[in-house]
Each structure stands twice: as C-alpha cells, then as structure tokens.
PyMOL Python script that loads the backbone (N, CA, C, O; Angstrom):
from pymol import cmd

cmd.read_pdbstr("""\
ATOM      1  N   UNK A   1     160.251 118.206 166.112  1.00  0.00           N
ATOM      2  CA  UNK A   1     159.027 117.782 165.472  1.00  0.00           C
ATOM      3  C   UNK A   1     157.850 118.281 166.303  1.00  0.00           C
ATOM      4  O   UNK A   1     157.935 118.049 167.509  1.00  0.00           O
ATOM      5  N   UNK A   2     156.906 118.841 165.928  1.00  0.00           N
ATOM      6  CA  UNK A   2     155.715 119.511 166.674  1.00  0.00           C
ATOM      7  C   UNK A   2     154.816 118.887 166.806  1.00  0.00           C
ATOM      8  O   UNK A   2     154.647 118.427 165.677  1.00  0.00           O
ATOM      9  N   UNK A   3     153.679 118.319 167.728  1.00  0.00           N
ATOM     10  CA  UNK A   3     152.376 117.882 168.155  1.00  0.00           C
ATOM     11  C   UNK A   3     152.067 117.810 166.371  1.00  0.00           C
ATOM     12  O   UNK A   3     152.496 116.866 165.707  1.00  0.00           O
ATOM     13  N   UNK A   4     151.618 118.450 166.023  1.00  0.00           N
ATOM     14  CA  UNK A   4     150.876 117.876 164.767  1.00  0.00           C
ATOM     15  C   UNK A   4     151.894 117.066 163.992  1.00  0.00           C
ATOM     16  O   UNK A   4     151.412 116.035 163.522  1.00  0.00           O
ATOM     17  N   UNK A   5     152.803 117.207 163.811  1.00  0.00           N
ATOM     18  CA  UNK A   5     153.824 116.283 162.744  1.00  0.00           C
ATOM     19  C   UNK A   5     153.390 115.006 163.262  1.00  0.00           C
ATOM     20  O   UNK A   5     152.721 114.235 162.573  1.00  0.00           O
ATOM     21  N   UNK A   6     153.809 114.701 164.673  1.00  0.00           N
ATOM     22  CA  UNK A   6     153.899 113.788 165.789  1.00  0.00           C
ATOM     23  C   UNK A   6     152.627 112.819 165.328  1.00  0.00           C
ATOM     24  O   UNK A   6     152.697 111.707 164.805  1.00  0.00           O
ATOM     25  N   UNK A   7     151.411 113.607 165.693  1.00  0.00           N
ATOM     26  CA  UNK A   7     150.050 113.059 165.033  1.00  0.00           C
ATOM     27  C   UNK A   7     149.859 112.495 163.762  1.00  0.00           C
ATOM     28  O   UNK A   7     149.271 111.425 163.609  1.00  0.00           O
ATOM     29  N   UNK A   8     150.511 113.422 162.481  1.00  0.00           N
ATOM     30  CA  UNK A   8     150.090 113.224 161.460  1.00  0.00           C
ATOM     31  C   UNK A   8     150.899 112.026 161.428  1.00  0.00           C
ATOM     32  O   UNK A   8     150.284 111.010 161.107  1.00  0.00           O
ATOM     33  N   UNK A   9     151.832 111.931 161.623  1.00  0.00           N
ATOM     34  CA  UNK A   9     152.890 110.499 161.686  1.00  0.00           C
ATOM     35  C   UNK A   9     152.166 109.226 161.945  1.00  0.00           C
ATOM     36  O   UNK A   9     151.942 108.208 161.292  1.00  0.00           O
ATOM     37  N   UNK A  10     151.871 109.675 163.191  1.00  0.00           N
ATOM     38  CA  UNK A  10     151.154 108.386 164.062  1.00  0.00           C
ATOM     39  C   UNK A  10     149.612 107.953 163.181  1.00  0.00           C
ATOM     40  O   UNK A  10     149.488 106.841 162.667  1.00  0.00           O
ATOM     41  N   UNK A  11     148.898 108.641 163.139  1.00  0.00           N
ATOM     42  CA  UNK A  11     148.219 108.500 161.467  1.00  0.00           C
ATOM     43  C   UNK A  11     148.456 108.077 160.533  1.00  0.00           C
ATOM     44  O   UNK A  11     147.655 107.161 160.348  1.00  0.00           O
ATOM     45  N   UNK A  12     149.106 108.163 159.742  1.00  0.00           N
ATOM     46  CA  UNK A  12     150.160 107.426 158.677  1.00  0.00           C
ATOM     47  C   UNK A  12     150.040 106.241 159.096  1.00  0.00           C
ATOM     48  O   UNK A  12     149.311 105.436 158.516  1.00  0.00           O
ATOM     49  N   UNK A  13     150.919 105.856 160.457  1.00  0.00           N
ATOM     50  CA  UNK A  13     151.410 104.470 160.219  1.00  0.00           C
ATOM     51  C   UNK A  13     150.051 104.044 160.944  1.00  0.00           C
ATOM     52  O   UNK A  13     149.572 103.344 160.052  1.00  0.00           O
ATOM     53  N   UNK A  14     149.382 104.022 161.691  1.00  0.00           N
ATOM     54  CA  UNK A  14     147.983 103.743 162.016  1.00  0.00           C
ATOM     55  C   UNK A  14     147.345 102.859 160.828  1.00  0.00           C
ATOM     56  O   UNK A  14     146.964 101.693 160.925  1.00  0.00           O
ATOM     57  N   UNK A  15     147.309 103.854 159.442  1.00  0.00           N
ATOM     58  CA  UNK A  15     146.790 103.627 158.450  1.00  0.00           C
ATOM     59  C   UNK A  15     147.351 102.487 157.844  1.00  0.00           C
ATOM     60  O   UNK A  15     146.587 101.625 157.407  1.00  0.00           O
ATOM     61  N   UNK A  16     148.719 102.337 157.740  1.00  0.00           N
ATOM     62  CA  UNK A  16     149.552 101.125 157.040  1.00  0.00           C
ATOM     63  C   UNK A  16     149.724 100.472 157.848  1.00  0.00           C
ATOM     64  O   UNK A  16     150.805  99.911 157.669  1.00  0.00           O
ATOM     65  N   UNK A  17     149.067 100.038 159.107  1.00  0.00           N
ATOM     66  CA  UNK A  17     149.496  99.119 159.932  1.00  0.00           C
ATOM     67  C   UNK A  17     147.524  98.865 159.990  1.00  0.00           C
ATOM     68  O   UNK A  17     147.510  97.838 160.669  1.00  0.00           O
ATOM     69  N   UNK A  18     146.679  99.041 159.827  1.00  0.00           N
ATOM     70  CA  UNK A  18     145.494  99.108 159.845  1.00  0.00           C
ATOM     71  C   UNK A  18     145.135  98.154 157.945  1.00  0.00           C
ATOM     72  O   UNK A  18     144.142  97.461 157.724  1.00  0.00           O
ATOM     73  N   UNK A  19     145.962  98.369 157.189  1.00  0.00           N
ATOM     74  CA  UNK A  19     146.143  97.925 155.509  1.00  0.00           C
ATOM     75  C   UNK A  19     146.984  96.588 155.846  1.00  0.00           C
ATOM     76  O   UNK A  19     146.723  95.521 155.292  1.00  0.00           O
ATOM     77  N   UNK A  20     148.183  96.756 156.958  1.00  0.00           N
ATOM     78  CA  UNK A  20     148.542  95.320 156.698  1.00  0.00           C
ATOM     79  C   UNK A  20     147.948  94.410 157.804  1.00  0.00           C
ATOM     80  O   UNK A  20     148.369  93.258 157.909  1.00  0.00           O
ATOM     81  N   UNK A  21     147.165  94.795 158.477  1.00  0.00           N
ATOM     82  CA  UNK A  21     146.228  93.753 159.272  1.00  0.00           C
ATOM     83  C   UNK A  21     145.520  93.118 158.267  1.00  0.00           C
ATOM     84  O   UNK A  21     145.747  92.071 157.659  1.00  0.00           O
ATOM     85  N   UNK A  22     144.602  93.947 158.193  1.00  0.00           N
ATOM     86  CA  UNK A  22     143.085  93.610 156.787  1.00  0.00           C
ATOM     87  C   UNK A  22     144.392  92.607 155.754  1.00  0.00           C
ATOM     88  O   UNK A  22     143.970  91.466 155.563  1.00  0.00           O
ATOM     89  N   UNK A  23     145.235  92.753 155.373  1.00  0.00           N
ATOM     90  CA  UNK A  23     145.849  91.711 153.564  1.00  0.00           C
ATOM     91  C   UNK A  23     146.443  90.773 154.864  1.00  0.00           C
ATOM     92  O   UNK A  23     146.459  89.625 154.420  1.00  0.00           O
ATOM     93  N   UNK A  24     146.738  90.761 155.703  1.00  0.00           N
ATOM     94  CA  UNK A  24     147.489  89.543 156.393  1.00  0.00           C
ATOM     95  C   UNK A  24     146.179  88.266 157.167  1.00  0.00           C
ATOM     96  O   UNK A  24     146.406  87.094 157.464  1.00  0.00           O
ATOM     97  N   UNK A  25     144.327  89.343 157.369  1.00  0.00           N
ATOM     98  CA  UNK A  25     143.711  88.864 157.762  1.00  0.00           C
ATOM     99  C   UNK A  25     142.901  87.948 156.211  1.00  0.00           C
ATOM    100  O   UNK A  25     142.531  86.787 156.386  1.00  0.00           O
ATOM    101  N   UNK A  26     142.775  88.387 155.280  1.00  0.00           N
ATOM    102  CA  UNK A  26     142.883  87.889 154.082  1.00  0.00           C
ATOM    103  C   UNK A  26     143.537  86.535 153.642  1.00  0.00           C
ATOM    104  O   UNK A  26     143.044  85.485 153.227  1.00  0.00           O
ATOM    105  N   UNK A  27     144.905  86.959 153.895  1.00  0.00           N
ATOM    106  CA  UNK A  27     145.450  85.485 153.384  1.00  0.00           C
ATOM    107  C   UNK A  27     145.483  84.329 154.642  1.00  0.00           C
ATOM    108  O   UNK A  27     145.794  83.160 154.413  1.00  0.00           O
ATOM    109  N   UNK A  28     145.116  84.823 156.004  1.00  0.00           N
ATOM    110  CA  UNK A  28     144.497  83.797 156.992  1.00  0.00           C
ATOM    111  C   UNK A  28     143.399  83.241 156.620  1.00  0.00           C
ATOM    112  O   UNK A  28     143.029  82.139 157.025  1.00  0.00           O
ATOM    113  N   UNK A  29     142.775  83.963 155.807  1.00  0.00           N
ATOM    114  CA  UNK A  29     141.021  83.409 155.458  1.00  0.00           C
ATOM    115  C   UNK A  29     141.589  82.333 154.806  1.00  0.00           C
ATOM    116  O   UNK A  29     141.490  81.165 155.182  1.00  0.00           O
ATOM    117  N   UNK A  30     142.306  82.800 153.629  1.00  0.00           N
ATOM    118  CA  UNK A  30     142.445  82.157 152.662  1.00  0.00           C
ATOM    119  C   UNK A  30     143.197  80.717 152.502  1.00  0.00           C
ATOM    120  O   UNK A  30     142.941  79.775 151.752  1.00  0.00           O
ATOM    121  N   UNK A  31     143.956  80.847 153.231  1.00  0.00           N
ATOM    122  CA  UNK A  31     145.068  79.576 153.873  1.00  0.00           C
ATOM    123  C   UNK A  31     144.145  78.738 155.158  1.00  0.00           C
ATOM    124  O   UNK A  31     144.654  77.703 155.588  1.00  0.00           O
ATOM    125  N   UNK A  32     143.003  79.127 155.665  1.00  0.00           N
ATOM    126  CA  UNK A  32     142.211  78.761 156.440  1.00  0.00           C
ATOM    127  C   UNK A  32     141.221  77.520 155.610  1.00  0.00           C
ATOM    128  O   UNK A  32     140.940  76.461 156.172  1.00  0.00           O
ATOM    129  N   UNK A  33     140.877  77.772 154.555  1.00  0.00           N
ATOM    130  CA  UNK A  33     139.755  77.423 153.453  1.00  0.00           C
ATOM    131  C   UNK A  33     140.629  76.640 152.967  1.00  0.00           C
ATOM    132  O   UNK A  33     140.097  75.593 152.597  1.00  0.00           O
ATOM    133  N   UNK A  34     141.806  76.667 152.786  1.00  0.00           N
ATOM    134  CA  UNK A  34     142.488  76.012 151.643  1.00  0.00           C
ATOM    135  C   UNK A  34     142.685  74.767 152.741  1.00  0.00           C
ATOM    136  O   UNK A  34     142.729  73.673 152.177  1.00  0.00           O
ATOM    137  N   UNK A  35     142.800  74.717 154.057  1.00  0.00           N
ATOM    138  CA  UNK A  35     143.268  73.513 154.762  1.00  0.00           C
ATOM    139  C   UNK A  35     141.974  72.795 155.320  1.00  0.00           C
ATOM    140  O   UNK A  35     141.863  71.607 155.622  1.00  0.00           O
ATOM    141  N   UNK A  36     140.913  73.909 155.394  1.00  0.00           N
ATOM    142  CA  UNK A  36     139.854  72.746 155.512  1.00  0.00           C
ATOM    143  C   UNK A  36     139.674  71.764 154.245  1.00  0.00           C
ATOM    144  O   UNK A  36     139.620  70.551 154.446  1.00  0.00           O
ATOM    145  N   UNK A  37     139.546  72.482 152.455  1.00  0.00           N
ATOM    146  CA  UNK A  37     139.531  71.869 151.324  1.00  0.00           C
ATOM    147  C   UNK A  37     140.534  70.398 151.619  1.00  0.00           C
ATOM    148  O   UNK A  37     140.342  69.210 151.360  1.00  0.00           O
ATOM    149  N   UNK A  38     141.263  70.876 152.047  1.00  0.00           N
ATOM    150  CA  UNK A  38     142.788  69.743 152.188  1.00  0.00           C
ATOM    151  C   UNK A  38     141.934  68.095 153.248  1.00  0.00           C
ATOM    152  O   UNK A  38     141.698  66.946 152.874  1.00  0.00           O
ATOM    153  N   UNK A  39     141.751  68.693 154.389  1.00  0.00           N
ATOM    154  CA  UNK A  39     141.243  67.917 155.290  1.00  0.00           C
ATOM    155  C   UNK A  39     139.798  67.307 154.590  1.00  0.00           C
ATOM    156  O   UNK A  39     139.699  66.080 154.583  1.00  0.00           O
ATOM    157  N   UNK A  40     139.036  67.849 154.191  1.00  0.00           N
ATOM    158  CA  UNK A  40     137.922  66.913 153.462  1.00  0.00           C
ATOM    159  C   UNK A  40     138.644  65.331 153.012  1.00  0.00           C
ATOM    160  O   UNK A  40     138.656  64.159 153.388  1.00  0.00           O
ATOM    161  N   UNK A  41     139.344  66.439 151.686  1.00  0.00           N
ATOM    162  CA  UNK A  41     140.157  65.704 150.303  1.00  0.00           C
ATOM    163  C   UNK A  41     141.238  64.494 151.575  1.00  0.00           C
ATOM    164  O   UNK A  41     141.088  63.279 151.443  1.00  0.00           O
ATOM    165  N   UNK A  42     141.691  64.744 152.083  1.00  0.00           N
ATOM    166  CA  UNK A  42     142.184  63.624 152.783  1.00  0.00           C
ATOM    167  C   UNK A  42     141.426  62.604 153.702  1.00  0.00           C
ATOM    168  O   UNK A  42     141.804  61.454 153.925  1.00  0.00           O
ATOM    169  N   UNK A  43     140.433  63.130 154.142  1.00  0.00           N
ATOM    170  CA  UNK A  43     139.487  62.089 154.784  1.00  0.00           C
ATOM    171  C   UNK A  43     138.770  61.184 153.431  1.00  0.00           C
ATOM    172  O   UNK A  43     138.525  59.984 153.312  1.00  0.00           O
ATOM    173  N   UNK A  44     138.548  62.470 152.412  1.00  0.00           N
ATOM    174  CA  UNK A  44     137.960  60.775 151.305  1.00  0.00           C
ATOM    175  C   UNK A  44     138.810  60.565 150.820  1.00  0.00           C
ATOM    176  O   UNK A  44     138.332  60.313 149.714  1.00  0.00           O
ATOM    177  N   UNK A  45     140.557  60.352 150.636  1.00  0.00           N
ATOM    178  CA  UNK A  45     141.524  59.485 150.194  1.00  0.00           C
ATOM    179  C   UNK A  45     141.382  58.472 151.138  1.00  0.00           C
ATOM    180  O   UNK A  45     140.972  57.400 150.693  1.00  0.00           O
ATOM    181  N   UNK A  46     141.657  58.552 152.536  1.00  0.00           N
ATOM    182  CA  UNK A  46     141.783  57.575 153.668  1.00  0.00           C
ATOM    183  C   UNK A  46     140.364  56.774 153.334  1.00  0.00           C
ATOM    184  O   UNK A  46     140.519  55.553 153.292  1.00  0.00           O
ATOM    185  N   UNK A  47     139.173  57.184 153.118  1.00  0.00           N
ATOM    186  CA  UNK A  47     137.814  55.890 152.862  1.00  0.00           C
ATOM    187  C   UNK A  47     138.201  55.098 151.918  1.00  0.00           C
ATOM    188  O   UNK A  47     138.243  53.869 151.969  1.00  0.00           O
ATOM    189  N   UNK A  48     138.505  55.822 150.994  1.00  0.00           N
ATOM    190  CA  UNK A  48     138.935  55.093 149.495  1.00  0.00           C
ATOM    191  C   UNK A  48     139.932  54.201 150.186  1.00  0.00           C
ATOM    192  O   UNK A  48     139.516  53.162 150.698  1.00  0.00           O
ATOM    193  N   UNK A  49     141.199  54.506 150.247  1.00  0.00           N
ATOM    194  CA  UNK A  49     141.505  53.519 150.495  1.00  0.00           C
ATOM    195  C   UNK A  49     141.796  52.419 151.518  1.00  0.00           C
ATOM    196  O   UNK A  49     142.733  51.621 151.559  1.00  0.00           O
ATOM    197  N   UNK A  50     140.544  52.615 152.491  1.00  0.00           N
ATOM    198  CA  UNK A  50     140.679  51.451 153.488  1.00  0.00           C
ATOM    199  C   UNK A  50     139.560  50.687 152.638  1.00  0.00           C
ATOM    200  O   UNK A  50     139.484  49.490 152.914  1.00  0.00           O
ATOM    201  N   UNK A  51     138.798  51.087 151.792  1.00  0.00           N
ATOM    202  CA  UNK A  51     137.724  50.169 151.046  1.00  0.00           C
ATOM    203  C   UNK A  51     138.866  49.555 149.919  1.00  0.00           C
ATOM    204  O   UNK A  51     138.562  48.478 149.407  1.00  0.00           O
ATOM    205  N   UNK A  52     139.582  49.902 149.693  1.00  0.00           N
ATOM    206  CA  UNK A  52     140.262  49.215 148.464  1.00  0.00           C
ATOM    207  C   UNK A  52     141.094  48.132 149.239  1.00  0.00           C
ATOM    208  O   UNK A  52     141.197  46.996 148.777  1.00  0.00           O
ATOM    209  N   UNK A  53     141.537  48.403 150.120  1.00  0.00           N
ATOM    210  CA  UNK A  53     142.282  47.384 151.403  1.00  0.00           C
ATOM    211  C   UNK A  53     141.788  46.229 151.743  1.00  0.00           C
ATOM    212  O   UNK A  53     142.272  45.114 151.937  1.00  0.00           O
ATOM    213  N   UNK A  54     140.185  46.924 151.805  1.00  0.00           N
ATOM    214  CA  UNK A  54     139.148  45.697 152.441  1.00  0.00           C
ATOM    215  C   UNK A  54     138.618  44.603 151.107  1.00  0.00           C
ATOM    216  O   UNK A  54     138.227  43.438 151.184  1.00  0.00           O
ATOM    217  N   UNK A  55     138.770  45.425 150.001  1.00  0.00           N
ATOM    218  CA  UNK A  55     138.640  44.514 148.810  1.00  0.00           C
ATOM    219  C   UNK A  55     139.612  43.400 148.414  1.00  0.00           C
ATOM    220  O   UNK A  55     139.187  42.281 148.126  1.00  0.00           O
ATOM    221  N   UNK A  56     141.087  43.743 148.396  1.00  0.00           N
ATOM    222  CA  UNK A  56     141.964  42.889 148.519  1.00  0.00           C
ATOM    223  C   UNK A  56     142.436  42.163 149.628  1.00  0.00           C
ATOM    224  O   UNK A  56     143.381  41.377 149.556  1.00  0.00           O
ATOM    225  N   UNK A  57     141.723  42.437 150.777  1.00  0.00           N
ATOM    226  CA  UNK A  57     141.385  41.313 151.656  1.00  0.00           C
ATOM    227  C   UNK A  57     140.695  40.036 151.485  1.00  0.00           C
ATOM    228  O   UNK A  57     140.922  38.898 151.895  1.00  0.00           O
ATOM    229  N   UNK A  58     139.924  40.481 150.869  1.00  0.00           N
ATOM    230  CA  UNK A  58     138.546  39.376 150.452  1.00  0.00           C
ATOM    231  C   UNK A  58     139.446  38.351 148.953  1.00  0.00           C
ATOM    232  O   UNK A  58     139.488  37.145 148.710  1.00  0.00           O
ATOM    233  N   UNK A  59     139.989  39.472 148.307  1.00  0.00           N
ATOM    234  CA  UNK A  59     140.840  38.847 147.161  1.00  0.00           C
ATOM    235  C   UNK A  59     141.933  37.586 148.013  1.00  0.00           C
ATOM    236  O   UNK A  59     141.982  36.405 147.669  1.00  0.00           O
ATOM    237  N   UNK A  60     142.718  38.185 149.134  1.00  0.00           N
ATOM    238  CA  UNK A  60     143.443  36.794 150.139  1.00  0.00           C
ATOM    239  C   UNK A  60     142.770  35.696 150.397  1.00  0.00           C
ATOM    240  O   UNK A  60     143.240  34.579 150.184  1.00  0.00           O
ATOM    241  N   UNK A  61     141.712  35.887 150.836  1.00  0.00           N
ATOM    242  CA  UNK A  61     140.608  35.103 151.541  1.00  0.00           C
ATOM    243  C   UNK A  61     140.128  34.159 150.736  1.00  0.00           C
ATOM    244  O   UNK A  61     139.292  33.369 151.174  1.00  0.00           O
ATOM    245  N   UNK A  62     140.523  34.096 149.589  1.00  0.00           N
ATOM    246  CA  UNK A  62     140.015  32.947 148.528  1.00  0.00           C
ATOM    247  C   UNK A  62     140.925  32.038 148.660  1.00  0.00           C
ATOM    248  O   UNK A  62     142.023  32.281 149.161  1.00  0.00           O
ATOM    249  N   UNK A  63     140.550  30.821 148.201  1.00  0.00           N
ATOM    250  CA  UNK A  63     141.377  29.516 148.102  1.00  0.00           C
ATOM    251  C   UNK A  63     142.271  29.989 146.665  1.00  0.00           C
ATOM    252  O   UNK A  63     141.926  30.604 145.656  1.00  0.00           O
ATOM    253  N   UNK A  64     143.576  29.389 147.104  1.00  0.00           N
ATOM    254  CA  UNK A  64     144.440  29.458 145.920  1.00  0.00           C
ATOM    255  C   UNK A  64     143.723  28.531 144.529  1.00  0.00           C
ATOM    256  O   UNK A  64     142.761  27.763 144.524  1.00  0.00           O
ATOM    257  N   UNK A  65     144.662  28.986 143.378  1.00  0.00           N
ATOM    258  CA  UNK A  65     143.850  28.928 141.852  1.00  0.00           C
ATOM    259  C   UNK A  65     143.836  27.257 142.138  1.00  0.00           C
ATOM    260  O   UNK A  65     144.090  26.928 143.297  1.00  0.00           O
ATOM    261  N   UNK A  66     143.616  26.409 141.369  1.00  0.00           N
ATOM    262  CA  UNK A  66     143.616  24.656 141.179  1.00  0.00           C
ATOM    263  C   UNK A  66     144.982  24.521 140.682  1.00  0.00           C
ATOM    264  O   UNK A  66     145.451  23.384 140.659  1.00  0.00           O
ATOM    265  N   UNK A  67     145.634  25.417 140.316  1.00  0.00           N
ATOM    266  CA  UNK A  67     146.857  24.827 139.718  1.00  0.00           C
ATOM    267  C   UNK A  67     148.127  24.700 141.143  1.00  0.00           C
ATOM    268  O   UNK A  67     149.196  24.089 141.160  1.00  0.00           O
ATOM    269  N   UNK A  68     147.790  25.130 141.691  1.00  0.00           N
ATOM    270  CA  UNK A  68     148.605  25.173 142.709  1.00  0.00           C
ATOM    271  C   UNK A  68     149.042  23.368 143.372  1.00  0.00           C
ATOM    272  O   UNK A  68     149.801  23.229 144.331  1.00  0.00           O
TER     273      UNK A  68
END
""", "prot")
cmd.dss("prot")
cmd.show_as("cartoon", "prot")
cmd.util.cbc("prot")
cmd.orient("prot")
C-alpha cells in the first residue's frame, strides 16, 4: 500500500469517525434535554404530592363523624 493509499485511508476513516462523533454528540444533547424535562416533571410530581399528603393530614386531624 503506498503513502497516498495510506493517507487517503486515514481520511476516510477521519471522516466517518468525525460523522459518528457529531450523531453520537446529538443524541447526548438530546438524551441530555430529555432528563432535565424528566427532573422538572418529577420535582412537580413530588410538590403535588406532599401537598396532597398535607391535605389528608388535616382530613386525620378532625374529630371522628358523631356517629361514632
């Protein structure tokens, strides 16, 4: 194989190894965004429901019905 084959080779894969950085740095973005979306969406499930917790607390906290 001669100096230029050698090159043109190493070029080549340069190039497809330069294509699968960039689509692998892509779906890092993308899987990046998708877990912050996630982490929001789970911090306002967890408010919700320590307020719904704290509501049926207050629901305990009452005196039982008169029929009791």
């Amino acid at each position: 194989m001669s100096l230029e084959e050698r090159v043109t080779d190493l070029e080549s894969q340069l190039a497809f190894q330069d294509d699968t950085i960039q689509t692998l740095n892509d779906v890092l973005a993308a899987q990046q965004h998708a877990v912050e979306r996630l982490q929001l969406q789970m911090t306002a499930l967890i408010k919700r429901q320590e307020e719904m917790v704290g509501q049926f607390e207050s629901f305990e906290e009452e005196a039982p019905p008169p029929h009791y």
